[in-house]
N, C-alpha and C positions, 0 to 999 in steps of 0.2 A: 604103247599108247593105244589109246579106243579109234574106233571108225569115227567117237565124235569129230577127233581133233585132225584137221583135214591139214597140210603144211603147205606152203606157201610157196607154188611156183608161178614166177611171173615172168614169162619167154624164157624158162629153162633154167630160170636163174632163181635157186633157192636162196629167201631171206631167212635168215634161225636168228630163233628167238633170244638175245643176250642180254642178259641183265645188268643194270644200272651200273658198269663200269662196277664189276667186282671188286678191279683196283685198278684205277690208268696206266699202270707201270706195267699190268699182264698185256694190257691193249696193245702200250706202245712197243712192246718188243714182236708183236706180231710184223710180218713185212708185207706191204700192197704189192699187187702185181703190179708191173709197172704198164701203163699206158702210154702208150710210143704216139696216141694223136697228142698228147701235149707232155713239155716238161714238166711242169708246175704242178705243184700242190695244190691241195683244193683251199688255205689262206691265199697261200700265192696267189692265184685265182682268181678271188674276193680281194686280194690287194690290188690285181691289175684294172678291177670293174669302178675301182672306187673314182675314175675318171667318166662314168658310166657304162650301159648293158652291153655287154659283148655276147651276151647266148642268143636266142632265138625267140623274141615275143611273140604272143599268144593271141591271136586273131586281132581284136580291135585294143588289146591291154597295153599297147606301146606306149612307152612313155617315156621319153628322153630325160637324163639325168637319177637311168633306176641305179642307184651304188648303194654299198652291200657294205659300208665302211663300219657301221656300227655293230654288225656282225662280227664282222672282223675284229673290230675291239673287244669284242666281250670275249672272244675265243684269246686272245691276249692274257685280257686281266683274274682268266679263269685258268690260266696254265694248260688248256686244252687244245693250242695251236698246234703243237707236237702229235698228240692221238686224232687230233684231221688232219694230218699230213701223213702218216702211215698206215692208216688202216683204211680198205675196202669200205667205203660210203657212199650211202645216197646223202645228200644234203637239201633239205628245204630250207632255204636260207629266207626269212623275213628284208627286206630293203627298209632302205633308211628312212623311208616316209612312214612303215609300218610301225619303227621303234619311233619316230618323232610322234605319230598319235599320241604315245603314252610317256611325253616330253624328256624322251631317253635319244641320248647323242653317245659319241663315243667318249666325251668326257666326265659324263656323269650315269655311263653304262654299267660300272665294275662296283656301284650302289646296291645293285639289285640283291634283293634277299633269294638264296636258290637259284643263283645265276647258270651255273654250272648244271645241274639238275633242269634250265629251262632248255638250254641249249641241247644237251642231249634228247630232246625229244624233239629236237627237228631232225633227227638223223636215223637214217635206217641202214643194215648192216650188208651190203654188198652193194653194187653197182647196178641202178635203176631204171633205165632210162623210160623216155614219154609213153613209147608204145609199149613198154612191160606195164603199166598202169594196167591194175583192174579193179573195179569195186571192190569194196569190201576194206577190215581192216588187219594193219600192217603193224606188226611191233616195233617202238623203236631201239636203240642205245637206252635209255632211258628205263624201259622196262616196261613202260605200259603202251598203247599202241594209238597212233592216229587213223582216223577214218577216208579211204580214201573216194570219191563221188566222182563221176564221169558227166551225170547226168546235167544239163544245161551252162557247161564248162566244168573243166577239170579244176576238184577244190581238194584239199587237205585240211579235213576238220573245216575249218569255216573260211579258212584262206581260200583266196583264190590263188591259182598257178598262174603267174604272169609273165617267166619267163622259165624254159625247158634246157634239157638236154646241155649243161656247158660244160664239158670236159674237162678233168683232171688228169693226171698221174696216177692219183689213188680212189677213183672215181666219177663221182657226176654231179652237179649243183642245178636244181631248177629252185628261183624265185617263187615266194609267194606274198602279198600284200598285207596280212597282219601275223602278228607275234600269236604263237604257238604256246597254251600254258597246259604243263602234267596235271594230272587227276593233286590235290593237298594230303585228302583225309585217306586213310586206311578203312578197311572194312566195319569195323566194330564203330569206327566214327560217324562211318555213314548212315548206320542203322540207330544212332543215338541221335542221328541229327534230322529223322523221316519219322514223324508222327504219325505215320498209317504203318511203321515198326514196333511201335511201343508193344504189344504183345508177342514179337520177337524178341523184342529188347527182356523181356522177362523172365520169358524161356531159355533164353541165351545166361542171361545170369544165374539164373536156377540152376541152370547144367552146369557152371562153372567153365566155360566157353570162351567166356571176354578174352583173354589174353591170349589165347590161338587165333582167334578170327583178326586180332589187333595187328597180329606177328607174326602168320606166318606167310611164306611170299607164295606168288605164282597161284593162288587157290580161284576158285568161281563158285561162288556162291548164288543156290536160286534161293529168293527171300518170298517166304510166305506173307500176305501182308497181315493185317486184323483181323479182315473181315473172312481170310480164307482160316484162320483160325478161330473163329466164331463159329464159321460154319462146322470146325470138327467137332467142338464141341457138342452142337446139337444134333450132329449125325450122332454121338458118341452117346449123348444122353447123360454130359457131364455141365455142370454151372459154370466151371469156373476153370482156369488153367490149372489150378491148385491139385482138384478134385480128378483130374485128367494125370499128374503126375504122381498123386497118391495111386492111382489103379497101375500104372505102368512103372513109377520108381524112377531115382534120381537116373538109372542107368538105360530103361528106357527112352525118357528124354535124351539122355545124351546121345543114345543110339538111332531115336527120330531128326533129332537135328544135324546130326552126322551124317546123313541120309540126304541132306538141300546141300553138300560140299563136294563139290570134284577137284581134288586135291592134286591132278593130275595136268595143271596148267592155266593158263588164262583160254577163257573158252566164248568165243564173240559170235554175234547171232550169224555172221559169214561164216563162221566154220559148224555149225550146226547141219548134221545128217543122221537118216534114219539109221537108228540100231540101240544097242543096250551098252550101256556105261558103267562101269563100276566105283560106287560114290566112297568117302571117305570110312563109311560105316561096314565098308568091305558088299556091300548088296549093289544089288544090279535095278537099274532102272532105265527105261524105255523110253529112248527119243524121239517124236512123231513131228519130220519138221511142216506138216498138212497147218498145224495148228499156229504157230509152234507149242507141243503140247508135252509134257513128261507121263508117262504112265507107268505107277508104282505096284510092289509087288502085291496088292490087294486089286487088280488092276482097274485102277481108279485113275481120273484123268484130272492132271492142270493145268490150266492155261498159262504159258508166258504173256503176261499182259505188258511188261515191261520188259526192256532190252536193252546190255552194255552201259551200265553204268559204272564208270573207272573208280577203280580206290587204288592208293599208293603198291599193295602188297594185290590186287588182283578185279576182277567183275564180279559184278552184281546183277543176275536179271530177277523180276520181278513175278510168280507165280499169284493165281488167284484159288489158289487148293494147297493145304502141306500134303506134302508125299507123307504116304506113310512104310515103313517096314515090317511093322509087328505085326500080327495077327490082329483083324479086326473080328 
């Protein structure tokens, strides 16, 4: 792996990155250390809370009557009880007020479309407690990762943390106040569904690219937008995208757009550090996080103007220049 990709120690205790439940059945044969401060499993848990909060509320977030029931059901009706009760978890459990927002109880919980898929992205893979928190983001079970904020109270994505630290067997549970939803669209959908894309979207098909960008997991893509693609053009002294891939050939586009893919992981603006990366096109490109800026082997500079946008199969950050690899 590059100096990009920095790994995730939070008081000693490394999170690794695991994906979306390869297959529940590898999970659940894994075995939790056991945790001697309590018997119970992390449902157990959430079944014992559902007469209310037994952890530890969060400055003025007290609130009598916090139960966790409807979490608990959905881990039920998703056959997922089992792989949280065995495996090493952090769990950010939503409360029952957060699923009644969105008129979800435990009886009309196991409706959800992607239920299973939401739930594993409240959970992250080892044992977390309050004071391992630090900014930045955290991958979950799930596969794509939640952001975690310290600044003017501890949030998760846009929850608040209302209640900390409640021990399991196989872990840890802190509360937060609203339901947690994964990235939908994959890469290639994302870039079909952003109109400041559409001369990516062109390049991308030209190259015959769609269906890698749509399918393959774990990638990070930095996206040119138009107008940094307008602009090569007129450095280039070319009209049109056309007239750019007639001088270079279907196989230099492929190997310029090959060039905006680090195919070596989900890469989020918290793990970004100075050094050279080697992108999917096998060429090396220059991380400057002053800007945060990439600089290509023509060395030419551009700006990240946009950061961490989730897709199903990996990120997206936003450049205001394409990199280039060819000879200009």
């Amino acid at each position: 792996m590059t100096t990009l990709i920095k790994q995730f120690y939070k008081g000693g205790l490394f999170l690794s990155l695991i994906l979306l439940i390869a297959s529940c059945a590898e999970m659940e044969e894994q075995t939790a250390p056991i945790n001697k401060t309590s018997l119970n499993t992390i449902p157990e848990v959430l079944k014992s809370m559902e007469n209310g909060d037994q952890g530890i509320d969060v400055g003025a977030r007290k609130s009598a009557g916090n139960t966790y029931a409807t979490f608990n059901a959905a881990l039920g009706k998703t056959g997922l009880a089992s792989v949280f009760s065995r495996n090493d978890l952090t769990v950010f459990a939503p409360n029952d007020a957060a699923f009644a927002a969105l008129g979800l109880n435990p009886g009309n919980i196991g409706n959800v479309e992607g239920l299973a898929n939401i739930l594993l992205y409240h959970v992250v893979s080892g044992s977390v407690f309050s004071t391992d928190l630090t900014e930045g983001f955290v991958p979950t079970v799930n596969g794509a990762a939640v952001e975690i904020s310290l600044i003017g109270g501890a949030k998760v994505n846009e929850a608040n943390i209302i209640m900390v630290d409640k021990q399991a067997r196989n872990g840890v549970i802190h509360g937060i106040d609203a339901v947690l939803f994964p990235p939908t669209k994959n890469i290639m959908q994302l870039v079909d569904s952003n109109t400041d894309f559409s001369v990516l979207k062109t390049a991308i098909d030209a190259a015959g690219l769609r269906e890698a960008l749509a399918t393959t997991n774990n990638i990070t893509v930095f996206a040119p937008t138009n107008q940094a693609f307008l602009d090569l053009l007129e450095e280039l002294g070319y009209d049109n995208l056309d007239e750019l891939v007639g001088a270079i050939g279907q196989s230099g586009l492929v190997s310029v757009l090959k060039y905006h893919v680090f195919a070596g992981g989900r890469v989020y603006s918290s793990d970004l550090s100075n050094g050279d990366i080697t992108m999917f096109s096998g060429d090396d490109v220059t991380v400057d996080v002053s800007g945060p800026k990439l600089i290509d082997l023509n060395n030419r500079e551009s700006m990240i103007i946009g950061t961490d946008v989730q897709a199903t199969n990996g990120v997206v950050h936003v450049l205001d220049a394409v990199i280039v690899n060819l000879p200009l």
